[in-house]
C-alpha positions as CSV (number, residue, x, y, z in Angstrom):
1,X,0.0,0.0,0.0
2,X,2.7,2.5,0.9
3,X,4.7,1.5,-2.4
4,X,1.7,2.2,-4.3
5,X,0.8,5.0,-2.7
6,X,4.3,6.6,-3.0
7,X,3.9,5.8,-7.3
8,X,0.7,7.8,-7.2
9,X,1.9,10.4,-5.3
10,X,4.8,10.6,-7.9
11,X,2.2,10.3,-10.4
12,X,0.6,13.4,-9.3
13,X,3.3,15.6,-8.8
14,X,4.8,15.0,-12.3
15,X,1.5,15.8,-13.9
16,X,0.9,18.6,-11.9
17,X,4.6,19.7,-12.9
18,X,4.1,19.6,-16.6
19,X,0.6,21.9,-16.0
20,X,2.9,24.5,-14.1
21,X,5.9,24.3,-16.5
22,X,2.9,24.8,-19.7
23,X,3.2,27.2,-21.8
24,X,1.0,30.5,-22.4
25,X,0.9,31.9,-26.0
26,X,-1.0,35.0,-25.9
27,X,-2.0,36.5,-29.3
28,X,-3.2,39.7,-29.9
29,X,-4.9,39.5,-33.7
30,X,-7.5,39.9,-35.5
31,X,-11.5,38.3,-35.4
32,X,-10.8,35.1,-37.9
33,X,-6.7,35.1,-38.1
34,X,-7.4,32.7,-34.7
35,X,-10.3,29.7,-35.5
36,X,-11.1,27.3,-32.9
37,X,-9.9,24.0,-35.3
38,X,-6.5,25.6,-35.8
39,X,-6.3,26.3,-32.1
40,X,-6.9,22.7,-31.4
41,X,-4.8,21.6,-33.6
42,X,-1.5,23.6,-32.5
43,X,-2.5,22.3,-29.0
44,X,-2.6,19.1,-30.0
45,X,0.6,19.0,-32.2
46,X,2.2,21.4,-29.4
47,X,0.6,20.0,-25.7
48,X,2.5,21.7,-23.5
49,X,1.6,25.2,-25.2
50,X,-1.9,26.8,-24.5
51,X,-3.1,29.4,-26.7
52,X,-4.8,32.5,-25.2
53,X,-6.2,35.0,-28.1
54,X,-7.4,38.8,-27.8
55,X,-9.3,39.8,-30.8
56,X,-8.3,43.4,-31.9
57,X,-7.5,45.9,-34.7
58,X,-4.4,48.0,-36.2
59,X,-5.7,51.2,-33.4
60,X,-6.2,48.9,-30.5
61,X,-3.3,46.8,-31.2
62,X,-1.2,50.1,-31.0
63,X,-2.5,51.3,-28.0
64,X,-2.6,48.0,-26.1
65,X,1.7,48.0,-26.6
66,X,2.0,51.4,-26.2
67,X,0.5,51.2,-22.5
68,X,2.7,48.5,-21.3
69,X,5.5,49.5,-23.1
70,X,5.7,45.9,-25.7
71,X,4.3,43.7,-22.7
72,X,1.8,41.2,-22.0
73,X,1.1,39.7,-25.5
74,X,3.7,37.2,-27.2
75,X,2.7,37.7,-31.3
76,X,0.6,40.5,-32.7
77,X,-0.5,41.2,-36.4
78,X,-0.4,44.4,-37.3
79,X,-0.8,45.4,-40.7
80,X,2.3,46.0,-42.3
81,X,2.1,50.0,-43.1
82,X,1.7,50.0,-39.6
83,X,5.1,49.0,-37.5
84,X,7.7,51.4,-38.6
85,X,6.6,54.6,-37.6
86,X,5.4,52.9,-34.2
87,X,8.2,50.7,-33.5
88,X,10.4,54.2,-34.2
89,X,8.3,56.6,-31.7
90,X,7.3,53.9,-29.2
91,X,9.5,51.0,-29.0
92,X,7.2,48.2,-28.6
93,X,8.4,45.5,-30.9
94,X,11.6,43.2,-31.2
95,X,13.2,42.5,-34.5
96,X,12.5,38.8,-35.3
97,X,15.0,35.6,-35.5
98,X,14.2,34.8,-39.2
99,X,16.3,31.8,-38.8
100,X,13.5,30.3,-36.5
101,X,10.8,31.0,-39.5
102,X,10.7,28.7,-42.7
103,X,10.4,31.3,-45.1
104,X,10.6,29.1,-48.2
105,X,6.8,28.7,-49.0
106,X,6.2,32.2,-48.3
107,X,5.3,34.8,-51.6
108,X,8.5,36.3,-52.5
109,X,6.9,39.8,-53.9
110,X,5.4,39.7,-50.3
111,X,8.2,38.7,-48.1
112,X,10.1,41.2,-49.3
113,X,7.7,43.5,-48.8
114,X,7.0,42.9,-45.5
115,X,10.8,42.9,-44.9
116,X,11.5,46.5,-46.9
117,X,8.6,48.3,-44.9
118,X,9.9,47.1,-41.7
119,X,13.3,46.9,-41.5
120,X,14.9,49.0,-38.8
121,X,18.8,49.2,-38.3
122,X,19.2,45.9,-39.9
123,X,16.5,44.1,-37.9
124,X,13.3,42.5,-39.5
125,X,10.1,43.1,-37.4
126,X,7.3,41.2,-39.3
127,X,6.9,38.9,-42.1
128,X,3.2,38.4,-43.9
129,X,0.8,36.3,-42.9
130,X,-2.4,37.1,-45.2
131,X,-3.3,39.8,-47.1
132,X,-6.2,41.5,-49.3
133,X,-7.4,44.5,-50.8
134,X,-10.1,47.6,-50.5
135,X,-11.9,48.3,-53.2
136,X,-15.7,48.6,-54.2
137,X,-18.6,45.7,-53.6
138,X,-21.0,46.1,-56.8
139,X,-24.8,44.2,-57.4
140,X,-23.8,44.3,-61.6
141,X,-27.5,44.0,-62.1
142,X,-28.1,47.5,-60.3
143,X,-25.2,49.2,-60.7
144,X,-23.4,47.8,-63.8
145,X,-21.4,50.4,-64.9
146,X,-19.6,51.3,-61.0
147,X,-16.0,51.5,-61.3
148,X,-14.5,54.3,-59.3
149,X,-14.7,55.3,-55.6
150,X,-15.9,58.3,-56.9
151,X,-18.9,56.1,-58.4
152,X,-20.5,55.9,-54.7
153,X,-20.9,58.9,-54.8
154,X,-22.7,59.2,-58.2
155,X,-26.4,61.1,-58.3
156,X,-27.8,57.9,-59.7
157,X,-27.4,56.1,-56.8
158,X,-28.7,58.1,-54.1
159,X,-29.3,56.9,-50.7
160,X,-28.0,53.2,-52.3
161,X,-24.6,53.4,-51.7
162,X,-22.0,52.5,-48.3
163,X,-18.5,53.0,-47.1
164,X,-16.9,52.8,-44.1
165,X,-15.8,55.9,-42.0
166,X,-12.1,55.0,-41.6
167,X,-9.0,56.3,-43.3
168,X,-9.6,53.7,-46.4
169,X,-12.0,55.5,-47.9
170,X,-9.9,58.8,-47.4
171,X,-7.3,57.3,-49.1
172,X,-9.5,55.8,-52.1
173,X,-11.3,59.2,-52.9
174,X,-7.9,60.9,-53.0
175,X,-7.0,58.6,-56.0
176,X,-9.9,59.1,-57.4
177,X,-9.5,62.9,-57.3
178,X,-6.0,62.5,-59.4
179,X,-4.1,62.8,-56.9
180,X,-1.2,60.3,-54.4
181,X,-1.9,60.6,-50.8
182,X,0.9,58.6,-50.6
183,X,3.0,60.9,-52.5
184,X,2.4,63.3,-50.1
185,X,3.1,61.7,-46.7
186,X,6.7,63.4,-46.8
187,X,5.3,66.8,-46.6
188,X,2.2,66.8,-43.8
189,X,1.3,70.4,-44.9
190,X,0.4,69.3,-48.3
191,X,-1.0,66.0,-47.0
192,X,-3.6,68.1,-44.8
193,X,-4.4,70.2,-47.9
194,X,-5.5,66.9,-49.1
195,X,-7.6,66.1,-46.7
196,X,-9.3,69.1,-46.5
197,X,-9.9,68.3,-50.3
198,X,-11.5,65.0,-49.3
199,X,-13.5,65.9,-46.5
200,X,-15.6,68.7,-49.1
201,X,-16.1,65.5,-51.4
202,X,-17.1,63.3,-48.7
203,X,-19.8,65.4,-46.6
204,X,-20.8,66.9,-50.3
205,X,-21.2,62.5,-50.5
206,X,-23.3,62.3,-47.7
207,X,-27.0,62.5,-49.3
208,X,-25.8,58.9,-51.3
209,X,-25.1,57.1,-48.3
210,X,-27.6,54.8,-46.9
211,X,-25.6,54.0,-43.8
212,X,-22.1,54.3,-42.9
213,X,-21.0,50.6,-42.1
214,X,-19.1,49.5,-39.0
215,X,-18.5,46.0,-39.5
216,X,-18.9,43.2,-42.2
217,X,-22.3,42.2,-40.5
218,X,-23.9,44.7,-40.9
219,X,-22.5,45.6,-44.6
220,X,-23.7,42.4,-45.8
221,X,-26.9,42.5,-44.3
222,X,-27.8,45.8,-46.3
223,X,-26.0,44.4,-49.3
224,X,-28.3,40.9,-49.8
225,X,-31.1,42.8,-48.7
226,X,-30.7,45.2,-51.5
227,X,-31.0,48.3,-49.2
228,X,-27.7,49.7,-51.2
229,X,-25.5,48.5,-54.9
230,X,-22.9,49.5,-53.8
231,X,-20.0,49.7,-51.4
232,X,-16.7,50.4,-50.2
233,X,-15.7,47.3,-48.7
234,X,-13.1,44.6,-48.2
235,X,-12.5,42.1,-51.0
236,X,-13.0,39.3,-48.7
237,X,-16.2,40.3,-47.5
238,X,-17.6,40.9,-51.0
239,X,-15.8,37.5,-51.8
240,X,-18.1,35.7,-48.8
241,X,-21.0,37.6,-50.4
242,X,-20.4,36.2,-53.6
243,X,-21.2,33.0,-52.4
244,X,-24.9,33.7,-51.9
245,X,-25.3,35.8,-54.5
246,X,-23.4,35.7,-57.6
247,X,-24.6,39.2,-59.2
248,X,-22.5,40.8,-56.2
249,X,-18.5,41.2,-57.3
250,X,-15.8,43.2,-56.0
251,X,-14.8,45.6,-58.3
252,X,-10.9,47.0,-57.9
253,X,-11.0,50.6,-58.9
254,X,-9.9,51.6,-62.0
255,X,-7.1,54.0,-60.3
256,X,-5.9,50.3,-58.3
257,X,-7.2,48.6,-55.1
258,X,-5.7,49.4,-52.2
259,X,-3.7,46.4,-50.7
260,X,-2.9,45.7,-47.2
261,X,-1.0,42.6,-45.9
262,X,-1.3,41.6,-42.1
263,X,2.1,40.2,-40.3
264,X,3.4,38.7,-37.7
265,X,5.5,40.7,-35.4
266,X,6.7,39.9,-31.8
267,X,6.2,42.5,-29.0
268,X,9.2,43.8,-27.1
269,X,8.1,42.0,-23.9
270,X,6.5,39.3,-25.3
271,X,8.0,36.3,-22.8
272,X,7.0,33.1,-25.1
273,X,9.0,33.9,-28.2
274,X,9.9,30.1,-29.2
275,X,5.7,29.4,-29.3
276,X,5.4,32.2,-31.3
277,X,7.7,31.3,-33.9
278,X,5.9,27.4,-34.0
279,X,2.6,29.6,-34.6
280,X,4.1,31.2,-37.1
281,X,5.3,27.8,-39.0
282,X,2.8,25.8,-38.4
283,X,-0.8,28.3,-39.5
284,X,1.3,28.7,-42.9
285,X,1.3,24.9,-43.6
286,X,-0.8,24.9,-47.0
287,X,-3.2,22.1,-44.3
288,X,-3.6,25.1,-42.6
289,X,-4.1,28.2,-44.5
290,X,-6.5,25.9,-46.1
291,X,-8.9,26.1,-42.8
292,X,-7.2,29.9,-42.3
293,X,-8.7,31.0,-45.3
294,X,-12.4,29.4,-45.1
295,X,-12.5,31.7,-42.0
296,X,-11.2,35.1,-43.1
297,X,-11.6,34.9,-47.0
298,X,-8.3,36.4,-47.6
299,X,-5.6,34.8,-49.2
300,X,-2.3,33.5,-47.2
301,X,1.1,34.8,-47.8
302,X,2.5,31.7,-49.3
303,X,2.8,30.3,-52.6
304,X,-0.2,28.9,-54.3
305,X,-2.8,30.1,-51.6
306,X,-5.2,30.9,-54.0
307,X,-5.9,27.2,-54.3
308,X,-5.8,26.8,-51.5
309,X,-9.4,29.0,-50.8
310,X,-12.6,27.2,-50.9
311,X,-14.0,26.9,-54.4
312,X,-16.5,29.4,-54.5
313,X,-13.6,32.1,-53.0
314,X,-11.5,30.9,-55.8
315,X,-14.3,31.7,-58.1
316,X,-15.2,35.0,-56.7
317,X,-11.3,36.0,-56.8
318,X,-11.6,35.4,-60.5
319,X,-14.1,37.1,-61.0
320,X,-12.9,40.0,-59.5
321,X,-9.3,40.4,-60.6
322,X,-7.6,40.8,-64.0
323,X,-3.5,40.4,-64.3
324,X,-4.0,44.4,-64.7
325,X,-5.6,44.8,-61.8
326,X,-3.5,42.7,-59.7
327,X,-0.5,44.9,-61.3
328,X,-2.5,48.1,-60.8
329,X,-2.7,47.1,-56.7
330,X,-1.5,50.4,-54.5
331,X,0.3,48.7,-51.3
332,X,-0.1,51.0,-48.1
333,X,2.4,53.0,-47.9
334,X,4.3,53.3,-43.8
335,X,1.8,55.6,-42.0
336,X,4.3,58.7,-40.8
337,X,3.7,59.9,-37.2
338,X,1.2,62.4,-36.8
339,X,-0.8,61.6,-40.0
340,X,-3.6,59.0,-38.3
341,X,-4.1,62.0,-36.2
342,X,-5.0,64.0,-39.5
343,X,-7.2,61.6,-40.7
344,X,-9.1,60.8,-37.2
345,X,-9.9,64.5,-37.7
346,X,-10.8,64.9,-40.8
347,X,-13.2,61.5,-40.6
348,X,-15.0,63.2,-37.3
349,X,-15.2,66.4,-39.6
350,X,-17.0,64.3,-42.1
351,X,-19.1,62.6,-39.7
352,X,-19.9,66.2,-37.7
353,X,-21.1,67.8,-40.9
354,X,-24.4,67.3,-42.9
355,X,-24.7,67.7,-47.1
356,X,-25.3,70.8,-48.6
C-alpha cells in the first residue's frame, strides 16, 4: 500500500509539474486570423503550449503595446504600413530571428515586402501572414457600370450606396481625385491640404449614403437585402458575399485597389517567443491556411494560396481580378507619425457635418 501510494503520489506531482511548466501563447490578432480548429490543432501538435487569443485591430493593437510599453502579448499582427513609424516613436516590438521561420513557402513579392517596410537598423520586425485588398462591392444588375470610388458617390445612386468611415476610404477618394496621398506623406502640410480636399467631397457625399458601415455584418446584411449597390468594402467580405449571391462582385477601382498585408510581429516583452515562432510555421502549412482562409476569406502569404481558398472564394477572386488589376494594386504606404491624427480629424469632420 505505501509503495503504491508513493507511485501515485509521484504520479501526481509530475503531472501537476508539466501543467505548471505549460506554456502560455498569448495572441493579440485579428476576429478570424485565430479559428477554434486551428487552435486545437497547434494544442494538439504542441501539448504543452496553451493558446490564449485577444481579438483586436491596427488602433487597438497600437494602443494595447504602447501602454505596457511591448508587454503582455507574445505575437501580434499588425498590418504591415503599420510597424515602422510605431516601433520608431514607441518602442514596442523586437526584431524577429528569421532563422526560426521557414520562409521558403512564403510569396516572395510579399516577403520582401514585409521585410522592406519594416526593416529597422538591420532588424526584420514582421513577415506576412495574409493579405487583401479595399476596393468597391457592386450588385452588376443594379449598378453595372460602377468602377470608381468616386462612383459611390454618383447622383444615380442616391441613398444606395455604403462605405466605411475609416482612413480607407480617405485614401481611395484621393485617388480618385487624381491625386497620391501617398506621395504626399513626406510633406504633412500638403498632405492636410489633401484632406481638407477630401473631407468637401465626402460630406458633399453624404445625401448617397444609406448607412455608414461598421462591420462586415452589418455591410452584408444591407448588401443581400438590397438596401444599397454598392459599397466600399473589403475584397473578402464581397468575396463571402459572392457566395450567396453571384450578381455581387468586387470591383478593384480603375485608379488600383488598395492592398494591405497583415504580419506577424513579436512584441518587445513578449515572454513566449519560441511558441510564437511554432505559430508562425505551423498556421502557414498549406493544411492550414486551407482552414485559415475558409475563416477570413483572404488569401495566405505563401505560394499557391489561391488554391488553397474554398472553391467558390477561388471563383469569386476570378471574377474580380484581372492580371492588370493585380498589377494596378497600391500597397499602403508606412503611415508617418502624426498623420492618423490627421485623418481621425478629418473622418470626425465628415461625420460632424451634414450635405449641402
Amino acid at each position: 500500500m505505501r509503495l503504491k501510494a508513493t507511485l501515485a503520489g509521484a504520479l501526481v506531482a509530475t503531472l501537476m509539474s508539466g501543467a505548471a511548466n505549460a506554456e502560455t501563447l498569448r495572441l493579440l490578432t485579428w476576429g478570424s486570423y485565430a479559428p477554434e480548429e486551428v487552435i486545437r490543432l497547434f494544442e494538439e501538435k504542441y501539448p504543452d503550449i496553451d493558446v490564449e487569443v485577444t481579438f483586436s485591430n491596427n488602433e487597438e493593437m497600437i494602443a494595447k503595446l504602447r501602454a505596457t510599453g511591448g508587454a503582455g502579448f507574445d505575437l501580434a499582427q499588425p498590418s504591415h504600413d503599420r510597424i515602422y513609424a510605431v516601433q520608431l516613436e514607441y518602442d514596442i516590438y523586437k526584431p524577429l530571428d528569421l532563422s526560426q521561420i521557414d520562409t521558403s513557402n512564403m510569396e516572395p513579392k510579399l516577403l520582401d515586402g514585409v521585410k522592406a517596410n519594416t526593416t529597422i537598423d538591420g532588424g526584420v520586425y514582421a513577415v506576412p501572414h495574409q493579405w487583401g485588398t479595399s476596393g468597391i462591392m457592386v450588385d452588376k444588375t443594379k449598378a453595372p457600370d460602377l468602377k470608381s470610388w468616386a462612383d459611390l458617390c454618383d447622383p444615380a445612386y442616391k441613398g444606395k450606396t455604403s462605405m466605411r468611415l475609416r482612413r480607407t476610404i480617405l485614401l481611395g477618394t484621393a485617388f480618385a481625385m487624381g491625386e497620391d496621398p501617398f506621395a504626399t506623406y513626406a510633406n504633412l502640410g500638403k498632405y492636410q491640404e489633401l484632406l481638407d480636399k477630401v473631407a468637401d467631397k465626402l460630406i458633399a457625399c453624404k445625401d448617397n449614403i444609406k448607412a455608414y458601415w461598421k462591420g462586415g455584418d452589418d455591410l452584408s446584411a444591407m448588401m443581400l437585402s438590397g438596401e444599397i449597390v454598392a459599397s466600399e468594402t473589403w475584397d473578402s467580405t464581397a468575396f463571402k458575399l459572392y457566395g450567396e449571391n453571384k450578381n455581387i462582385v468586387f470591383v478593384p477601382p480603375a485608379t488600383g485597389a488598395l492592398a494591405w498585408i497583415d504580419t506577424f510581429a513579436i512584441p518587445r516583452k513578449g515572454e513566449a517567443d519560441d511558441a510564437a515562432y511554432k505559430w508562425i510555421n505551423f498556421v502557414l502549412q498549406p493544411e492550414i491556411v486551407k482552414l485559415m482562409s475558409a475563416s477570413t476569406g483572404a488569401l495566405a502569404s505563401i505560394k499557391g494560396a489561391q488554391e488553397l481558398l474554398p472553391e467558390d472564394k477561388q471563383e469569386a477572386v476570378k471574377a474580380a481580378f484581372t492580371a492588370a488589376d493585380i498589377d494596378n494594386l497600391k500597397f499602403f504606404a508606412n503611415i508617418p507619425p502624426g498623420v492618423e491624427d490627421m485623418e481621425g480629424k478629418t473622418l470626425e469632420k465628415i461625420q460632424a457635418a451634414t450635405s449641402n
